[in-house]
SEPADREN-94164 format. One line per 2 residues: number of its first residue (from 1); for each residue x, y, z of C-alpha. Coordinates in Angstrom, 3 decimals. Layout:
NUM	X/Y/Z | ...;
***
This chain:
1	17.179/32.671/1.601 | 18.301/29.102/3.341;
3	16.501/26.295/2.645 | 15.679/24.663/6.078;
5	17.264/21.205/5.752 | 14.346/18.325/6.104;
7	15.367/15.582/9.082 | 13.814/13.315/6.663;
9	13.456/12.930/2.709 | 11.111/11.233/1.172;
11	11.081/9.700/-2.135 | 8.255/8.970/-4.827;
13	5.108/9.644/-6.844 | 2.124/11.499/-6.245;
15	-0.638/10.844/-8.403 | -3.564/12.537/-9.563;
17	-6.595/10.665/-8.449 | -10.374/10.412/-9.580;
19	-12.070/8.299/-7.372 | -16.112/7.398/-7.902;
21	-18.286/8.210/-5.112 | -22.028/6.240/-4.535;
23	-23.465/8.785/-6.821 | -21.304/8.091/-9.641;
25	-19.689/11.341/-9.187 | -15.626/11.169/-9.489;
27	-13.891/12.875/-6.536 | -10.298/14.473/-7.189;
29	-7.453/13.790/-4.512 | -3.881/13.210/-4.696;
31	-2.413/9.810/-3.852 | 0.761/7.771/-3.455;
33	1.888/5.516/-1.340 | 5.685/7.608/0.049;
35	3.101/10.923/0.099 | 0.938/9.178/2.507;
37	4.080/8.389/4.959 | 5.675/12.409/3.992;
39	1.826/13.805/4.933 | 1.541/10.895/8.627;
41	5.298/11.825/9.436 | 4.961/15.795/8.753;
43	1.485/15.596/11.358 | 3.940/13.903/14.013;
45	6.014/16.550/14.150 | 8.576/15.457/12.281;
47	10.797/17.917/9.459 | 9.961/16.207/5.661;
49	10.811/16.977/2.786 | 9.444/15.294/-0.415;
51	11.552/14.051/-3.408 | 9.309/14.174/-6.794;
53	8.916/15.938/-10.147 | 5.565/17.441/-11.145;
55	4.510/19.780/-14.221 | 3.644/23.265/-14.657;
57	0.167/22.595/-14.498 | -2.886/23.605/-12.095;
59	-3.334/20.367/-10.633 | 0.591/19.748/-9.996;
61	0.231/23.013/-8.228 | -2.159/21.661/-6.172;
63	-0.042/18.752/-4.954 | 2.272/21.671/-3.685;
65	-0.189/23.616/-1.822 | -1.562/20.311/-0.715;
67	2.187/19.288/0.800 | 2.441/23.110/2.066;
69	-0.996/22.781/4.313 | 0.220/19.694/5.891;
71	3.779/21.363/6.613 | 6.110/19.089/3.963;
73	8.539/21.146/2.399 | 8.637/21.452/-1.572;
75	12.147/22.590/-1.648 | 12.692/18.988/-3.618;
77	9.957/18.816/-5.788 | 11.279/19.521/-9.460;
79	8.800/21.366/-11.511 | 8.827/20.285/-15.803;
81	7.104/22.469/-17.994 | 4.736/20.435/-20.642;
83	4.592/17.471/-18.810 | 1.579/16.230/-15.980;
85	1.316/14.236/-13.357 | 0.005/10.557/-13.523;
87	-3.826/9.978/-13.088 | -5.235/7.546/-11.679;
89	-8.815/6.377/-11.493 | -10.657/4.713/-8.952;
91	-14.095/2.481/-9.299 | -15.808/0.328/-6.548;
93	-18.431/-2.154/-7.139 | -17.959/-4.120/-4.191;
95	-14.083/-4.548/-4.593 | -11.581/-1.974/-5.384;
97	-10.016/-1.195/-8.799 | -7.606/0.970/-10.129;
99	-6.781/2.350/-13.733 | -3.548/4.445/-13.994;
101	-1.783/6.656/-16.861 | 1.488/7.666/-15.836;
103	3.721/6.380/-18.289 | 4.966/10.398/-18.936;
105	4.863/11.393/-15.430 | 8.207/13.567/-14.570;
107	8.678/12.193/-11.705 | 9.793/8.859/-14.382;
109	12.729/10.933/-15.295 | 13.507/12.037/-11.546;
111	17.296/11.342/-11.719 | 17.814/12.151/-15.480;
113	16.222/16.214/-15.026 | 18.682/18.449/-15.618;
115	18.424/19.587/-12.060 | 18.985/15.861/-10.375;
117	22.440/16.714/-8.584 | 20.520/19.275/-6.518;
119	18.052/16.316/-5.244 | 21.211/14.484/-4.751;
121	23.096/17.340/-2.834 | 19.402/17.444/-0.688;
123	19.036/13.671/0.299 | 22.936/13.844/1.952;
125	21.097/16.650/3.652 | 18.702/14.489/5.608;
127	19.044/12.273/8.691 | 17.069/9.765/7.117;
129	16.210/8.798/3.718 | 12.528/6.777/2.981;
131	11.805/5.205/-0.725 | 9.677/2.246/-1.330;
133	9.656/-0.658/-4.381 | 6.902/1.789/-6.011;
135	9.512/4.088/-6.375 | 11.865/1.819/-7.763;
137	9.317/0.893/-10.428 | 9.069/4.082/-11.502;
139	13.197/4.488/-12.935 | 15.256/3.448/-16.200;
141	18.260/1.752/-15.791 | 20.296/4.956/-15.963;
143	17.780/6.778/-13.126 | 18.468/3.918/-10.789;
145	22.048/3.924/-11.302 | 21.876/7.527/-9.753;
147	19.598/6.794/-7.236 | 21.309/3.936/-5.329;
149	24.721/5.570/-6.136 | 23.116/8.512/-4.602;
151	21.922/6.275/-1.327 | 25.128/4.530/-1.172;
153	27.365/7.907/-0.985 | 25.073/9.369/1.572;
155	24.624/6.377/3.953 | 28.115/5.940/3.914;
157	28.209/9.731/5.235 | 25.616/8.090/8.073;
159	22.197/9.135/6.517 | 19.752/6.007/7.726;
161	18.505/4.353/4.670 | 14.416/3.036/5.093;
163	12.767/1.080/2.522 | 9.218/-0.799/2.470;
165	9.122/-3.372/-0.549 | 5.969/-2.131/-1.374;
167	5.665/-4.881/-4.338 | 2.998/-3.922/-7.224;
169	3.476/-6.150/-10.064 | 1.551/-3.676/-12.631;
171	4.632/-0.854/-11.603 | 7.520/-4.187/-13.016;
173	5.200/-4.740/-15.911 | 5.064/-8.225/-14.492;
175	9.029/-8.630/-15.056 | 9.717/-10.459/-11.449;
177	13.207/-10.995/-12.677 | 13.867/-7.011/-13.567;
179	12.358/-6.247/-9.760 | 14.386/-9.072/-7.972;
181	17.291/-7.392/-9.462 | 16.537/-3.845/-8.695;
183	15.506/-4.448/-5.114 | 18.584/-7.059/-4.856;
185	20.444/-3.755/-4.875 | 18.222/-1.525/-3.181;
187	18.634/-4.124/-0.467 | 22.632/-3.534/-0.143;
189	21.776/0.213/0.828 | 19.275/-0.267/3.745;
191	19.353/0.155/7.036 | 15.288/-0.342/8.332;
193	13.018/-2.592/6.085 | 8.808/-2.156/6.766;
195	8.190/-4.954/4.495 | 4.823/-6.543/3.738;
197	4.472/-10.088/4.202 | 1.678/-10.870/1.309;
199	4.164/-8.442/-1.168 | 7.650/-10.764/-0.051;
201	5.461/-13.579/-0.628 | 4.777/-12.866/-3.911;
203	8.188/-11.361/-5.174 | 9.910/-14.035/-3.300;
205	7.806/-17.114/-2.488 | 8.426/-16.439/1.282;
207	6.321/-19.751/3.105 | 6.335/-16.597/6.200;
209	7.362/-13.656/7.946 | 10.779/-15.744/9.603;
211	11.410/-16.378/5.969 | 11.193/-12.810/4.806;
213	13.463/-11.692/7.636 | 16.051/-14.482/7.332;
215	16.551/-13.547/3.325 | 16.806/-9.488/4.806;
217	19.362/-10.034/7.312 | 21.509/-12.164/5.159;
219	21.819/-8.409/3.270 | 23.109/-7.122/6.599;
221	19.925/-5.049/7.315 | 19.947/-4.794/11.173;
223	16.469/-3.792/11.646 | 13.192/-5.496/10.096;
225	9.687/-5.042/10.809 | 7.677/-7.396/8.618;
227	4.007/-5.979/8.752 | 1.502/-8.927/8.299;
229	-2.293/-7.695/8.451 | -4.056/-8.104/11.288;
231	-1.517/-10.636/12.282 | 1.057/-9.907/14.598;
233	4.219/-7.826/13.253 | 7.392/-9.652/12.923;
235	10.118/-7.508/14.490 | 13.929/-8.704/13.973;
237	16.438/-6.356/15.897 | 19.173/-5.737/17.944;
239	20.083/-9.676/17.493 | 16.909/-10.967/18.530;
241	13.522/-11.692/16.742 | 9.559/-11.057/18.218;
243	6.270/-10.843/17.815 | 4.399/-7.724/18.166;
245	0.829/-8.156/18.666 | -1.857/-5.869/17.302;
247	-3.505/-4.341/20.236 | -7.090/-3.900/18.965;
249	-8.292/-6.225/15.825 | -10.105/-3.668/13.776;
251	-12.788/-4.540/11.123 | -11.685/-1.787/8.312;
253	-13.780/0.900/6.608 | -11.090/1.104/4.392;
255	-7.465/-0.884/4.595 | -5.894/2.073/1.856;
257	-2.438/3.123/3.590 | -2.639/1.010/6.291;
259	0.903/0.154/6.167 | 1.643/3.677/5.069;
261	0.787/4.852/8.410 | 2.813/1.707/10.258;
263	6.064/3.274/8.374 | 5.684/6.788/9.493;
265	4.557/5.956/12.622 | 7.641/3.505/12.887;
267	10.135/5.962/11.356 | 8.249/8.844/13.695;
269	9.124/7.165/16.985 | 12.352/5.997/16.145;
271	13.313/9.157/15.461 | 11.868/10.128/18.551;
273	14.436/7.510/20.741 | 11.628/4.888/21.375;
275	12.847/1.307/20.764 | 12.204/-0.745/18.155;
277	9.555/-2.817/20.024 | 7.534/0.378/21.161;
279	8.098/1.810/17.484 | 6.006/-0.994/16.618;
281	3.140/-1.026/19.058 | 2.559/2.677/17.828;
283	2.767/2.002/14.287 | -0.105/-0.630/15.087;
285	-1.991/2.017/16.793 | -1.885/4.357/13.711;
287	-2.694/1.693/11.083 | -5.477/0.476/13.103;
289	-6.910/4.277/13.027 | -5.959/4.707/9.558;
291	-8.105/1.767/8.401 | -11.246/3.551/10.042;
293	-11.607/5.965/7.727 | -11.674/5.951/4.005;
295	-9.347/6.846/1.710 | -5.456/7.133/2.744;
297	-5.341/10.372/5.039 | -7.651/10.802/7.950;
299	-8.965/13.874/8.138 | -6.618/16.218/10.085;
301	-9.025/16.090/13.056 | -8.571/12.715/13.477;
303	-6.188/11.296/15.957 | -2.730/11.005/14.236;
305	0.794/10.146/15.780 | 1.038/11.132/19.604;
***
């Protein structure tokens, strides 16, 4: 049988996750921050396929039904025998912390599995291609080396290139220099950049948003939409630069994949033939519903991506 080819690919982790609830009970979800955009793009409508490695496990097995129920195809999501996914735990006692073990996650290996021409041969398949600076945490030398080969072969066959910064120090094992280098040459393969101001800032030293998009566009990336909070977004395309307001300051229930849902919603509308400056007033829309619920994905009932 044919495997349907995804309009869009998206690339990363999922992780298991444990997260405490006011009883002290631990809840068990699934979590990262390319499966929230896969899971806000698939409930717009749009064909995605996710890029990862999981085990042989039960709980790996649930992150495929779990990607099946919200319509993302699995077609590119290795399967290792012996190893798990990551874990991570969360605890709230007035702020939000995290604990993680994913050091022997597959998904660490994604472009060294035996089977990594196949993901290869599946990306040139797409229309567009979405990764983030958590992915790029998650590679060796020699898996990164594939990777952007891999993204500069297919963009030059006209596959549109997306990548968020997404900047987690803890992923770099605090080595800003390693990260600067690595996303240095991510950068020369992009197309769209969602960056996050408070991330560039810290990677970087950005003093602001103009800042962030000035060092982007001297990579030739033609299209930037630097997400800043509850600020206005900082859009820089088709040779001119704007701010696009938030319509509706929201106080948040829960700010987890806020800019998650600003990329799909972005990427969704794009796709969809809207311009850049309407791409962005409905990626505001979806963040601000996305921050009134708690956790990363609304419930399905929930209004999503029009």
């Amino acid at each position: 049988m044919s495997v349907q080819k995804p309009r869009v690919a998206i690339v990363g982790e999922v992780l298991i996750e444990l997260a405490r609830e006011a009883d002290g009970r631990f809840r068990l979800g699934y979590a990262g921050d390319t499966f929230n955009v896969a899971v806000y793009l698939a409930r717009g409508g749009i064909e995605t396929a996710f890029v990862t490695a999981l085990g042989e496990d039960p709980y790996s097995d649930a992150v495929v039904e779990l990607a099946t129920a919200e319509g993302i195809a699995s077609d590119l999501m290795l399967r290792i025998r012996g190893r798990l996914p990551g874990l991570t735990v969360i605890e709230t006692d007035g702020a939000r912390h995290s604990y993680e073990w994913r050091g022997e996650a597959p998904v660490r290996d994604l472009f060294e599995l035996p089977h990594w021409g196949r993901l290869a041969e599946g990306l040139a398949q797409a229309k567009l291609v979405y990764f983030s600076g958590i992915t790029l945490s998650l590679y060796s030398n020699v898996g990164l080396g594939r990777f952007l080969a891999t993204l500069e072969a297919i963009r030059a066959k006209g596959v549109k290139i997306v990548f968020d910064g997404n900047f987690r120090p803890r992923g770099w094992r605090g080595d800003l220099s390693r990260a600067r280098t690595v996303f240095i040459e991510a950068l020369k393969r992009v197309d769209i950049a969602l960056p996050t101001y408070d991330d560039e800032a810290v990677l970087w030293g950005d003093p602001s948003p103009e800042a962030t998009v000035a060092r982007l566009q001297a990579f030739g990336i033609a299209e930037i939409v630097v997400k800043n909070g509850p600020s206005s977004a900082l859009l820089a395309a088709g040779g001119k630069t704007e701010l696009i307001p938030v319509p509706e300051v929201v106080v948040p229930v829960d700010s987890t994949a806020a800019g998650d849902g600003f990329n799909a919603a972005y990427i969704a509308a794009r796709l969809a033939g809207e311009r850049p400056p309407q791409a962005a007033g409905a990626a505001h829309r979806l963040a601000g519903q996305v921050i009134r619920h708690r956790g990363a994905l609304m419930p399905r009932t929930a209004v999503a991506i029009h």
